[in-house]
C-alpha positions as CSV (number, residue, x, y, z in Angstrom):
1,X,85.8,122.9,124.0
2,X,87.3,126.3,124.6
3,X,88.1,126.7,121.3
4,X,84.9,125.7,119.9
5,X,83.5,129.0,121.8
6,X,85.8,131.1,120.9
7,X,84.7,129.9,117.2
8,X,81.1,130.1,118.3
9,X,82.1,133.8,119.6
10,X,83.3,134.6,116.2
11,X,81.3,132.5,114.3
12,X,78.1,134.9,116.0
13,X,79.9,138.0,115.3
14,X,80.0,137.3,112.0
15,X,76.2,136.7,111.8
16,X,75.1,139.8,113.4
17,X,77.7,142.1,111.9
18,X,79.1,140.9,108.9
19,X,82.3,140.3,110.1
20,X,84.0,140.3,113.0
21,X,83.6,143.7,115.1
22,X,87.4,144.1,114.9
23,X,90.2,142.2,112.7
24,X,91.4,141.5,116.1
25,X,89.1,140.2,118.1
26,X,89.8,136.8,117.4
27,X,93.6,136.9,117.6
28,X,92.9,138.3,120.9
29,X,90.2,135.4,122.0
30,X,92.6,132.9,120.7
31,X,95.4,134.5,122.5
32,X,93.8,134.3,125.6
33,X,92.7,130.5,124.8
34,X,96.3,129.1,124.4
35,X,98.0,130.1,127.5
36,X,96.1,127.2,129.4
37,X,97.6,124.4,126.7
38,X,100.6,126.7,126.8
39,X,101.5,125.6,129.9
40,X,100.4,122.2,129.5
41,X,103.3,121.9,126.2
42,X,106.0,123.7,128.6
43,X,105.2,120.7,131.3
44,X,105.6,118.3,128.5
45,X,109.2,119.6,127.4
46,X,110.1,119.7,131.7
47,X,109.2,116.6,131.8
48,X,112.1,115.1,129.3
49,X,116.3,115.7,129.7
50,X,116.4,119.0,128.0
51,X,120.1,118.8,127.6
52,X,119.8,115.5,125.7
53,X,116.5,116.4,123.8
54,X,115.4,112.5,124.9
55,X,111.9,111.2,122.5
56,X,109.3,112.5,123.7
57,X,106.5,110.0,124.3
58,X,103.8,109.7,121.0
59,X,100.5,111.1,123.5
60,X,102.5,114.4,124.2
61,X,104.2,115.0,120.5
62,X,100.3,114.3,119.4
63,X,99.1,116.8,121.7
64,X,102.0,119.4,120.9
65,X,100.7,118.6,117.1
66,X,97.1,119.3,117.4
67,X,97.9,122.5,119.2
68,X,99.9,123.7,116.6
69,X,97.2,123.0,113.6
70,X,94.8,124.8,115.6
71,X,96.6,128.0,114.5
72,X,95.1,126.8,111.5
73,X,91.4,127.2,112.7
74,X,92.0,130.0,114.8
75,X,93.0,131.9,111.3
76,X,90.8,130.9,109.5
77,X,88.0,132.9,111.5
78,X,89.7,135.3,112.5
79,X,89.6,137.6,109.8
80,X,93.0,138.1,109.6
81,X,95.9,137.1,107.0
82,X,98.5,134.1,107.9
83,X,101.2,135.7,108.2
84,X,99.4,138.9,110.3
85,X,97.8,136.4,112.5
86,X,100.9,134.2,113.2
87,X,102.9,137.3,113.6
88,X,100.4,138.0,116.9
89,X,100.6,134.5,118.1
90,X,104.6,135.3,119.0
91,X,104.8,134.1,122.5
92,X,107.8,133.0,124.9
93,X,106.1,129.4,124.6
94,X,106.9,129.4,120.9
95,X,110.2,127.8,121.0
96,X,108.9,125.2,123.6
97,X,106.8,124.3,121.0
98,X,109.6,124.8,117.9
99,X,112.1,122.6,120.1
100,X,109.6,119.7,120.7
101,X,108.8,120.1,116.7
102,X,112.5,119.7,116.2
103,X,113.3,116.4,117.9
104,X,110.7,114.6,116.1
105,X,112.1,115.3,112.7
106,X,115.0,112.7,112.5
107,X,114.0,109.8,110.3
108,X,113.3,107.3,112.5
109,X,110.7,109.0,114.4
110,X,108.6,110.6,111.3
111,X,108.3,106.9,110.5
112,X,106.7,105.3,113.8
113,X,105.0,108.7,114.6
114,X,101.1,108.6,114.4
115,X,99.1,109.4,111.5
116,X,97.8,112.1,113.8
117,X,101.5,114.0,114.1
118,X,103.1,115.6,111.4
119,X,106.2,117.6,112.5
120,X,107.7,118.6,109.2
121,X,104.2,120.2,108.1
122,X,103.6,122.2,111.7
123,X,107.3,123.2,111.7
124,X,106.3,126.9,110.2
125,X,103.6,127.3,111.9
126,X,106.2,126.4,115.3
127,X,108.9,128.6,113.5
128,X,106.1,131.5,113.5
129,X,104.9,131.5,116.3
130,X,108.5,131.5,118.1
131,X,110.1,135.6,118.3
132,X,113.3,135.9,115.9
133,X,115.9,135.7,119.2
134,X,114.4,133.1,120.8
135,X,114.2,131.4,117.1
136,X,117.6,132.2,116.2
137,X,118.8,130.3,119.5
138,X,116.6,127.5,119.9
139,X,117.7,126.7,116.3
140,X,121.6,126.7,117.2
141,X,120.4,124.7,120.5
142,X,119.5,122.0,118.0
143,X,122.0,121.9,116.1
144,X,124.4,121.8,119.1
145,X,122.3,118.5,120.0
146,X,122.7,116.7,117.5
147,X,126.8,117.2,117.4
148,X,126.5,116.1,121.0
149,X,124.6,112.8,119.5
150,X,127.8,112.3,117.5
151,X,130.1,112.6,120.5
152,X,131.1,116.0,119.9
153,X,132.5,115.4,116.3
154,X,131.0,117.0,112.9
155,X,131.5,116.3,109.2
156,X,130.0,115.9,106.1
157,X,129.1,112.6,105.9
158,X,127.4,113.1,109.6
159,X,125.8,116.0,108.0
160,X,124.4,113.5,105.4
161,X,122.9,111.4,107.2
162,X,120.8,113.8,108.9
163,X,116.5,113.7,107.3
164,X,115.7,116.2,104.7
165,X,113.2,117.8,106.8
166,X,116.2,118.2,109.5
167,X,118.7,119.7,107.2
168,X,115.3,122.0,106.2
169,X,114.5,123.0,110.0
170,X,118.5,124.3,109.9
171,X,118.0,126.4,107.3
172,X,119.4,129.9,107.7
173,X,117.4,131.7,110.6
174,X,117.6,134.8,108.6
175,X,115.6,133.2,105.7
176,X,113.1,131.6,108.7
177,X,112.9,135.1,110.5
178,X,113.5,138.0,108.6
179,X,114.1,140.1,111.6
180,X,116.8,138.4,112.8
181,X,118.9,140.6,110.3
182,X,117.8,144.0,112.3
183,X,119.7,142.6,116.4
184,X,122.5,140.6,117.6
185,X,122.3,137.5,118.1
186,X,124.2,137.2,121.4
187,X,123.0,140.5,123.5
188,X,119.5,141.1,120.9
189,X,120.4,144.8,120.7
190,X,118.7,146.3,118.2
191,X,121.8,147.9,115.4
192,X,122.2,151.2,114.7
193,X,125.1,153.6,113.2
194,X,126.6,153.3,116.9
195,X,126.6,149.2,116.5
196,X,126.7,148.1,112.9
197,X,125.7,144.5,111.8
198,X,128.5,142.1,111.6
199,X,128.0,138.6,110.4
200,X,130.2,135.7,111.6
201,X,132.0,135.3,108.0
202,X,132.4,131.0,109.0
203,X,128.6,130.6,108.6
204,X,127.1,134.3,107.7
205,X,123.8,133.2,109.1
206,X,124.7,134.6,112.6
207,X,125.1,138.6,113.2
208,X,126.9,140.7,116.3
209,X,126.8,143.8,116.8
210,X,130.0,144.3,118.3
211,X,133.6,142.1,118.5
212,X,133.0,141.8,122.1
213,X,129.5,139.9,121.6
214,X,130.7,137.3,118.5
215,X,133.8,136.5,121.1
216,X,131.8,135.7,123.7
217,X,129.5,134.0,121.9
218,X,132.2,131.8,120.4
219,X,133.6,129.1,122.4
220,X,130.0,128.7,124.4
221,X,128.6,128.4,121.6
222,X,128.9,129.3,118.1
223,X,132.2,127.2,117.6
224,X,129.9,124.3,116.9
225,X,127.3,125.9,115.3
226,X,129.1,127.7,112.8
227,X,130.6,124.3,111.4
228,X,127.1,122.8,111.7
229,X,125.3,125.7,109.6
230,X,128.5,125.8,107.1
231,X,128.2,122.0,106.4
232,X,124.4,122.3,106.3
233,X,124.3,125.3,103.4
234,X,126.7,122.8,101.6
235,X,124.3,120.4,101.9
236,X,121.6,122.4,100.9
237,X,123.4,123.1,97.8
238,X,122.8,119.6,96.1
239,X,120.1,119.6,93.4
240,X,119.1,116.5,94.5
241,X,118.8,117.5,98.3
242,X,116.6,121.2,97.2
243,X,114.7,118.7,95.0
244,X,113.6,116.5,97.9
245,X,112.8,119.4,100.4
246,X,110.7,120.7,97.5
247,X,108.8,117.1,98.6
248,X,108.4,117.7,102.0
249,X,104.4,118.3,103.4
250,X,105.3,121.6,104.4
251,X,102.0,123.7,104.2
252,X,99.8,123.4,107.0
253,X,96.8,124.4,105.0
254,X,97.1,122.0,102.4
255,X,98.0,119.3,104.7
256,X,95.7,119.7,107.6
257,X,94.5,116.2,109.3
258,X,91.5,115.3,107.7
């Protein structure tokens, strides 16, 4: 209902003025209209064993889901570019919603989730939605997760069994947010001639800006996701696997529920 008003709003603006008074004014309705479900996807992820990243149950992954394509409405009248309009939607809730997206990507759940939720095709809009830092660690968070599902140990052949559209979502965070390139990883400062960007050379997809950060950052932390990320660009590396992630239903557009 709320957001049928804010389309009505802009929707009427249209009619009167030929556009929307400002580019703006409906990112900034539809800001204001998501903190309400906002909340609502943050109880959802409370309500589960964070640590473990449990299932969650199909009525609240289905809810999480429709959010998400409503980016895709919202956009659409808002007069502003995807990527502009996304970029505005950053929120601290983002990577609520990019770590619910996550755990439904593992094979056995695309395949009894409902018609209705499609995780691998709302995963950018999840990823775009979430700021770089918070990105960059919810990202490592899951892949920590699923070593823990494997009792702590990590190969290859572990590696290989993961779904396409998991070994997708673990792409490099530098390719999913750009701006993760421009802070540390560990402290978020932003570099500069006094603290130069220096990439873990295990994985090179996470950056310090000093020694001091990458070492504490290390046994915490990055010790398993370096090995994770270094088996995963290996993966990535088959022909066959860059074939079938060329497969996946990734555009949200194109693939919008009917």
């Amino acid at each position: 209902m709320v957001l049928q008003l804010v389309f009505a709003r802009n929707e009427a603006a249209v009619l009167k003025y030929g556009k929307l008074e400002k580019d703006s004014d409906g990112l900034q309705a539809y800001q204001k209209y998501v903190v309400s479900y906002d909340a609502a996807v943050a109880d959802i992820c409370r309500a589960q064993n964070t640590k473990y990243w449990p299932d969650v149950r199909d009525c609240g992954i289905q809810f999480v889901s429709q959010q998400l394509f409503s980016h895709i409405l919202a956009q659409s009248t808002s007069g502003l570019d995807y990527a502009t309009f996304t970029k505005g939607m950053q929120r601290d809730a983002g990577s609520i919603y990019l770590a619910l997206t996550y755990q439904e990507l593992d094979s056995h759940r695309m395949l009894v989730a409902s018609p209705k939720v499609r995780a691998v095709t709302v995963l950018g809009i999840a990823e775009g939605i979430t700021r770089p830092f918070d990105g960059v660690r919810t990202q490592a968070t899951f892949a920590v997760h699923l070593v823990s599902k494997w009792n702590g140990h990590i190969s290859a052949g572990l590696v290989a069994s993961l779904s396409i559209a998991q070994i997708h979502a673990l792409r490099s965070p530098l390719r999913v947010w750009p701006e993760a390139k421009t802070f540390c990883h560990y402290c978020s400062r932003t570099f500069d001639e006094e603290h130069p960007r220096r990439a873990c050379k295990g994985c090179r997809r996470t950056v310090y800006c000093d020694e001091s950060c990458q070492r504490r950052d290390w046994k915490p932390f990055h010790k398993i996701v370096c090995k994770m990320w270094r088996l995963v660009a290996e993966r990535e590396s088959f022909r066959r696997v860059r074939a079938q992630i060329k497969q996946l239903p990734l555009d949200p557009v194109k693939h919008f529920p009917a």
